[in-house]
N, C-alpha and C positions, 0 to 999 in steps of 0.2 A: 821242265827246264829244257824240255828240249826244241825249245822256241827260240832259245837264246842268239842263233845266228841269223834268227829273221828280226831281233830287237831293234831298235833304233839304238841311237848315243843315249838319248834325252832317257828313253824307258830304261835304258840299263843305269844311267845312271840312280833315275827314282827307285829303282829294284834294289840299289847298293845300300840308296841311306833307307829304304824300309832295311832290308838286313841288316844294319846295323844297327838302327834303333830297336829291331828286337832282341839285337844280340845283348845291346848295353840293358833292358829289358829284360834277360836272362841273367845275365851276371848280376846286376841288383837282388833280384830274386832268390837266387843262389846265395849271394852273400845275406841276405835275411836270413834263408833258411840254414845257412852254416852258424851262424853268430847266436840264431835260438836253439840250437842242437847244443852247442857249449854252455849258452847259460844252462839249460838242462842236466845235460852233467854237472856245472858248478853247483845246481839245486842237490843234486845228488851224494856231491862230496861226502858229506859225514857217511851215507849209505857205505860206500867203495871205501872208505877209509876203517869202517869196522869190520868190512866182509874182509878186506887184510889184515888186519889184526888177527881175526878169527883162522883165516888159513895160516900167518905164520904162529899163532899157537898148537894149532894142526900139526903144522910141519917142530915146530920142539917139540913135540910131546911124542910124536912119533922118532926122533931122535937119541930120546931119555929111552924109550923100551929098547931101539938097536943097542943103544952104550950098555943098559944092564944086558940084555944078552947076550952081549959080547964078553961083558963081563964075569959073567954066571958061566960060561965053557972055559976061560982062561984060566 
């Protein structure tokens, strides 16, 4: 880029719309690859929906030993 103050009008301007069409070029792409990541997780859901389950029965059952603990000294 560091030709850029020997460019013409003309060549900077072809230099703008190439960078833009790659930029719009990037963002498409992006947004594909965002939009397949989410379906993926929605594929996933029941997965992440019993791994919390499983940890909030985790998290009561380790609650039930502190209350009887707590219990059992009182």
């Amino acid at each position: 880029m560091s030709d850029l103050p020997r460019m013409s009008i003309k060549s900077l301007r072809e230099l703008i719309a190439k960078t833009e069409l790659t930029l719009d070029e990037l963002k498409t792409e992006l947004h594909h690859r965002e939009e397949a990541a989410q379906d993926s997780e929605i594929d996933h859901l029941e997965d992440h929906m019993k791994h919390a389950e499983i940890s909030l029965q985790s998290i009561r059952d380790f609650f039930v030993i502190l209350i009887n603990e707590y219990r059992s000294r009182h």
